[in-house]
C-alpha positions in Angstrom: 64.8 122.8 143.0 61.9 124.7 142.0 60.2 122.8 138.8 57.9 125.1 136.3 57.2 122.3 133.3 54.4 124.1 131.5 55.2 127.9 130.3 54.6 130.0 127.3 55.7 132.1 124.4 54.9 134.8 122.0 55.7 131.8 119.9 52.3 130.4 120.8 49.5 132.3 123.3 52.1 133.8 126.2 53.5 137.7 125.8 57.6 137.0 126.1 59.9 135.7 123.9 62.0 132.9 125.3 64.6 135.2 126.6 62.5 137.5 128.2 60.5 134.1 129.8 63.9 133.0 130.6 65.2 136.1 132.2 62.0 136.4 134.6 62.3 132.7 135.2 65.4 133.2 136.6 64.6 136.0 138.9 61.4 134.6 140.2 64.1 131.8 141.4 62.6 129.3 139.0 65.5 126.0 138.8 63.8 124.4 135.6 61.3 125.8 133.3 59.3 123.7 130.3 58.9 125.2 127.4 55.4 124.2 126.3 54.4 126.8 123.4 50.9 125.8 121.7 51.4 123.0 118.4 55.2 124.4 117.7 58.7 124.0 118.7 60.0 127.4 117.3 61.1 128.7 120.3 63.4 126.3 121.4 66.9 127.5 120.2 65.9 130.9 121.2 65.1 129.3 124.7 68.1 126.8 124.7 70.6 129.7 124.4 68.7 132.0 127.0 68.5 128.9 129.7 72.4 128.5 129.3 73.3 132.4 129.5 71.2 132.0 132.9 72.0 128.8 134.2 68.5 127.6 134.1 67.8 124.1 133.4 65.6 123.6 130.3 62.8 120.7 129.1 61.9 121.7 126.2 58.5 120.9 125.0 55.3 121.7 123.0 51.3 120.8 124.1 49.6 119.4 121.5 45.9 120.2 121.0 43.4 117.1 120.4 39.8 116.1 120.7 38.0 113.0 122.5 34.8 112.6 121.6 34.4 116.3 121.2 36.1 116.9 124.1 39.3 119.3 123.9 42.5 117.4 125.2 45.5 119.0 125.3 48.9 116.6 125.8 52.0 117.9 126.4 55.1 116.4 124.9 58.7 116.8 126.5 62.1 116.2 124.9 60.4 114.8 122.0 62.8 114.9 118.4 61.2 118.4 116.6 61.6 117.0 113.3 59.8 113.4 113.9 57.6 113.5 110.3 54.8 111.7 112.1 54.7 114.5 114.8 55.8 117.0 112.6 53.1 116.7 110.3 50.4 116.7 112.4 51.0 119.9 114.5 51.9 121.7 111.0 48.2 120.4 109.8 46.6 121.8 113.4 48.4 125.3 112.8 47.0 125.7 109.7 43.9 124.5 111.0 44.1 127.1 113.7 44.5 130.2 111.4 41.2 128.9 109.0 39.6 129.1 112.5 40.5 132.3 113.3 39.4 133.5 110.2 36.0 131.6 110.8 35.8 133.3 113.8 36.7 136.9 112.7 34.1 136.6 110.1 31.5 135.9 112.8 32.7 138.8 115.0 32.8 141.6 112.3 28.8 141.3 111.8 29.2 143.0 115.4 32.6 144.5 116.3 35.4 146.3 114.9 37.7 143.5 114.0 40.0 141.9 111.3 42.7 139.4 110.5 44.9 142.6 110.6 44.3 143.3 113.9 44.3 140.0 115.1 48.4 139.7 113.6 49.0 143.2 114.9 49.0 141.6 118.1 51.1 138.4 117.2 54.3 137.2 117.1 55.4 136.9 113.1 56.1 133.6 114.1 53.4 132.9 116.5 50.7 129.5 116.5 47.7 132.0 115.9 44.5 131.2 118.2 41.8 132.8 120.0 43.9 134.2 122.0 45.2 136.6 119.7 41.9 137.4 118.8 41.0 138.2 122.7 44.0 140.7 122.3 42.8 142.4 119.2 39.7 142.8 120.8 41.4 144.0 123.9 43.2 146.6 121.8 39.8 147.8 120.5 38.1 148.2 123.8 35.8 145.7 123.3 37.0 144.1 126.5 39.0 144.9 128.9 41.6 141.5 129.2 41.9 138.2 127.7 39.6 136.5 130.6 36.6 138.7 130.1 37.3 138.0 125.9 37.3 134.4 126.9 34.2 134.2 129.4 32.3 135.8 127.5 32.4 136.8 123.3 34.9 134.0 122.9 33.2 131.3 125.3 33.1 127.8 123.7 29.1 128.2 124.2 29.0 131.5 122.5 27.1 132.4 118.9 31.2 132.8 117.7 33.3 129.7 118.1 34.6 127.4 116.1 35.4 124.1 117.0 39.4 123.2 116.2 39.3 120.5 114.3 42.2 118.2 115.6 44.0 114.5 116.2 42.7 112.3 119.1 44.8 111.7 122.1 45.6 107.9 121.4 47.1 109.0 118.2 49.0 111.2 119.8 50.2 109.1 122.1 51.4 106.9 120.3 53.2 109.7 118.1 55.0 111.3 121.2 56.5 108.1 121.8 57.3 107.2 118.5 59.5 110.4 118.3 61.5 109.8 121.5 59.1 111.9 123.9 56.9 111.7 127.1 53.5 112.8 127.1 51.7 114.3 130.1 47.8 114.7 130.4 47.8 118.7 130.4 44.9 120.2 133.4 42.8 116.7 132.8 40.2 118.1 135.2 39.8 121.6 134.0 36.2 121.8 134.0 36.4 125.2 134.0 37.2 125.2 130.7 34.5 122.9 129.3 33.8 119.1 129.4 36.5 117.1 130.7 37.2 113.2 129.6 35.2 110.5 131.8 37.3 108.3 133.7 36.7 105.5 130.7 39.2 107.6 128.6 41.9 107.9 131.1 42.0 104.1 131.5 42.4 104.4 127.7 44.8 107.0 127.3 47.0 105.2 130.0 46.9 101.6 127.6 47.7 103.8 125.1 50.8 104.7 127.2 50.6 107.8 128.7 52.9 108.9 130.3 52.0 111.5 133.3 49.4 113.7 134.7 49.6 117.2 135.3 48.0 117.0 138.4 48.8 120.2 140.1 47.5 122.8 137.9 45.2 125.8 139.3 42.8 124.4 136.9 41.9 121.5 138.4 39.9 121.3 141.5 41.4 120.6 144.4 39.2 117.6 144.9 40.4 116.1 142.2 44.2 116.4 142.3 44.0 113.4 145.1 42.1 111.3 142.6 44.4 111.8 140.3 47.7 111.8 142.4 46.5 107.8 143.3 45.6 107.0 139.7 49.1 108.0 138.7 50.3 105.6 141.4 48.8 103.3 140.5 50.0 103.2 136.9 53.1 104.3 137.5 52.8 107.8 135.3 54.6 111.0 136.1 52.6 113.8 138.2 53.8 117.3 137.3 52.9 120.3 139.0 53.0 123.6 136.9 51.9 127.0 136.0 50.9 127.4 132.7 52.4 130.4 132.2 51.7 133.0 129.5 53.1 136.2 130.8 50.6 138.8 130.6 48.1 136.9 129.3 46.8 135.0 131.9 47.0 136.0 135.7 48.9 132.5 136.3 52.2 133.3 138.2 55.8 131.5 137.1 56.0 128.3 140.1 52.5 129.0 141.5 52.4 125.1 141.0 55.5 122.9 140.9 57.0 119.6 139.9 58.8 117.4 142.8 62.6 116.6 142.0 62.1 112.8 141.8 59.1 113.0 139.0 61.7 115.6 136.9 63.9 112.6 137.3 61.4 110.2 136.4 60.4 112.4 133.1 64.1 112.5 132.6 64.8 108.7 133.0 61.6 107.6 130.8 62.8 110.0 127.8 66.2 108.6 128.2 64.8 105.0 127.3 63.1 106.2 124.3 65.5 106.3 121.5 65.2 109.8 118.9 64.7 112.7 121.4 66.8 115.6 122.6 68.5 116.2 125.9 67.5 117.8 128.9 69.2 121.3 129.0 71.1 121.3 132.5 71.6 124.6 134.3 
């Protein structure tokens, strides 16, 4: 089977709506997508009835934003219950926390271009987590720039006179809340230096007491130098390894199974959420 477990709505940061996301899925011979929209689990019925019209399998899921010592951590969580109240609350506090960011951030950028929170939801889903990714695409639309990866590596870098730093839960917490509400968590990109600092190997060893789950370790993020680190790491603890796209449609140049998970870790994701009572089921194509 081919295995894409991290992928992306208009419901968070991607272009598609589940269907759509579905739809291509199933033409670029994906077997089994996760749905891994950005702090929410809005999408999922949308996705759950698009997965059975097309006979895809379906994990649904939702990465969770944190911070480690400053450091941006992003977990995802699979087959979690959606309506946990420890969970819950916390990724309804982080959404609202997003969109007083984004307003930080528009007020910075008006001082020098032609932006507002109107333009920023003119480019959103109604329903969508708003981030600075919407922002990229209102400056997009405005010329500014000419795609979200020039918005990001440049006006909207994290070292740039305009951010705002996402104030957020740390990843033990988080842990432990996954787990609480019936779900596995998986370390999203852990070595993604591109995107900033990355966690020292003294926080893995703590995340994995904790009781993480898995690592994403095949991610075009992370160097390839690492992803053998990591692959014996995960052996040695006995987590999950997940390969994946990170999908966002449009968004991001990232192509649907560019990366993939092996059958036997699905199974493995599958078998760990089944001993955890309080989650949902794995949609089966």
């Amino acid at each position: 089977m081919v295995i894409d477990l991290h992928v992306h709505t208009a419901f968070s940061d991607g272009t598609q709506t589940p269907s759509e996301l579905i739809s291509e899925a199933s033409m670029e011979g994906i077997d089994v997508v996760g749905l891994t929209d950005h702090d929410t689990t809005a999408g999922w019925t949308l996705a759950e009835d698009a997965a059975r019209v097309y006979g895809l399998g379906l994990v649904r899921g939702m990465e969770i934003s944190c911070r480690y010592e400053g450091i941006s951590v992003h977990l995802l969580s699979y087959l979690h219950d959606p309506y946990d109240t420890g969970l819950a609350e916390v990724v309804q506090e982080t959404r609202r926390a997003r969109l007083d960011r984004t307003h930080l951030i528009i007020e910075r950028l008006a001082e020098d271009y032609p932006i507002d929170m109107d333009a920023v939801l003119s480019v959103s889903g109604e329903d969508a987590t708003i981030g600075r990714p919407h922002i990229a695409d209102a400056l997009v639309a405005a010329g500014v720039v000419e795609s979200r990866t020039e918005a990001f590596s440049s006006i909207l870098s994290s070292q740039g006179k305009y951010h705002v730093s996402l104030p957020t839960i740390d990843p033990i917490t988080a842990i432990g809340l996954i787990r609480e509400a019936g779900g596995v968590s998986v370390f999203a990109h852990p070595r993604a230096a591109m995107r900033g600092r990355v966690v020292p190997d003294s926080a893995m060893t703590e995340f994995i007491a904790a009781g993480l789950d898995g690592l994403e370790v095949d991610h075009r993020d992370n160097p390839p130098q690492e992803r053998e680190a990591m692959r014996r790491l995960a052996h040695e603890h006995d987590l999950i390894v997940t390969g994946s796209s990170d999908y966002h449609g449009t968004g991001k140049p990232n192509r649907l199974g560019e990366h993939v998970t092996s059958d036997h870790m699905l199974a493995k994701l599958l078998e760990r959420a089944a001993s955890r009572p309080g989650g949902v089921d794995y949609i089966q194509s």
